[in-house]
N, C-alpha and C positions, 0 to 999 in steps of 0.2 A: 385689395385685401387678400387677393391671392398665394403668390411665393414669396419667397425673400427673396432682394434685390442685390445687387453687389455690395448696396453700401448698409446694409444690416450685416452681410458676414463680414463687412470692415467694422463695423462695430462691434460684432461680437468675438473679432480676434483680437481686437484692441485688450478690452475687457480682459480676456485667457490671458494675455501676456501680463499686464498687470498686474492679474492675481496670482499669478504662477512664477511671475518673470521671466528673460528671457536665458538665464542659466540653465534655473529650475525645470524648468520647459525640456530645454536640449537634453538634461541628465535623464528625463523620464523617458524621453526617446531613446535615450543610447540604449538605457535598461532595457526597454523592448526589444532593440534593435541583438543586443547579447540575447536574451530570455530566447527571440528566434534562431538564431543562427542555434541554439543550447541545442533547441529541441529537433532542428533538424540532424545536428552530428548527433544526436540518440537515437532518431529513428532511422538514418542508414549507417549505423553500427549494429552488428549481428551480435546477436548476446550469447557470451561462451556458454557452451551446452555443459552443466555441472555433471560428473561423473560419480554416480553413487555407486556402492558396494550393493551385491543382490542382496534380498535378505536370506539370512540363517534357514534352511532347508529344516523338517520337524526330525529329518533320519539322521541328522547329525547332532542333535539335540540327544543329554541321556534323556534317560525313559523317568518318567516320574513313580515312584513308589506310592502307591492311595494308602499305606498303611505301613506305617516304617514299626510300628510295634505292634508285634505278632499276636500278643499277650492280650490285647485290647478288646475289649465286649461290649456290648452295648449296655447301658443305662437300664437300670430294673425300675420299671413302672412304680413307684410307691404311695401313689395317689390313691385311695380310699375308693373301691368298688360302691357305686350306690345300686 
């Protein structure tokens, strides 16, 4: 009762191929066999370093005006003194 013997993983590749057949089988392997080879040509490809623009400096920005009308006063209280 210990391990499996040779002839339980002869049975239970029997079984795989059967359920899977032996096309099905081979296409799921290639797929991995691409999926690999995928991920190794990405990971020794250097990834182009993107060149961004600095950003906008605040001294070559104009100056913001707090108060473009000169004329302007503030709001008179008209709430009721208690």
């Amino acid at each position: 009762m210990g391990g499996l013997s040779l002839w339980h993983w002869l049975v239970v590749g029997i079984v795989v191929l059967l359920l899977f057949g032996k096309g099905r089988f081979s296409d799921m392997m290639g797929d991995v066999a691409k999926g690999i080879k995928s991920f190794k040509k990405g990971m020794t490809e250097e990834e182009e370093p993107t060149v961004q623009a600095p950003p906008a400096r605040l001294q070559t920005q104009a100056p913001i005006d707090p108060n473009p009308d000169r004329d302007l006063q503030p709001m008179k209280d008209d709430r009721p003194h208690s």
